[in-house]
C-alpha positions, 0 to 999 in steps of 0.5 A, spaced: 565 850 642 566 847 635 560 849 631 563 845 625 561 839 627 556 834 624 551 834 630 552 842 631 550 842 623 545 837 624 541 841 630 542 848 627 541 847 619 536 840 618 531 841 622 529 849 622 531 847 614 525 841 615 520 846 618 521 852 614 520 848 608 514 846 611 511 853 613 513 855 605 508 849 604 503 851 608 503 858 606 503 855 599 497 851 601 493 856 603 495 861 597 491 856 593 485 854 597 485 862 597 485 863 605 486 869 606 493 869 610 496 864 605 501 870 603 503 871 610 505 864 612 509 864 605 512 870 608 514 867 615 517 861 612 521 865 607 524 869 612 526 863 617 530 860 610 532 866 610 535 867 617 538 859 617 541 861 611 545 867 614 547 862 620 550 857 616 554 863 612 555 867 619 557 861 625 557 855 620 562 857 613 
């Protein structure tokens, strides 16, 4: 399985990367309206970017 190919880095990075930033967003949006799980949905999304990230350098580079 060639996991370097443009539709392989496509399903596995842009998407995740979309809803993640989302999530980072959210968590954002709820920090500022004082919600009181604002930081643990900021925390949730920072650990997803996190985990693409580490699957781009592990399967990916």
């Amino acid at each position: 399985m060639n996991l370097s190919g443009p539709g392989i880095t496509y399903l596995l990075m842009v998407i995740p990367t979309f809803f993640a930033v989302v999530v980072v967003g959210q968590g954002i949006y709820k920090i500022t309206k004082g919600e009181q799980d604002g930081g643990v949905v900021l925390t949730f999304g920072i650990i997803f970017l996190a985990l693409i990230a580490a699957a781009y350098f592990f399967f990916i580079k």
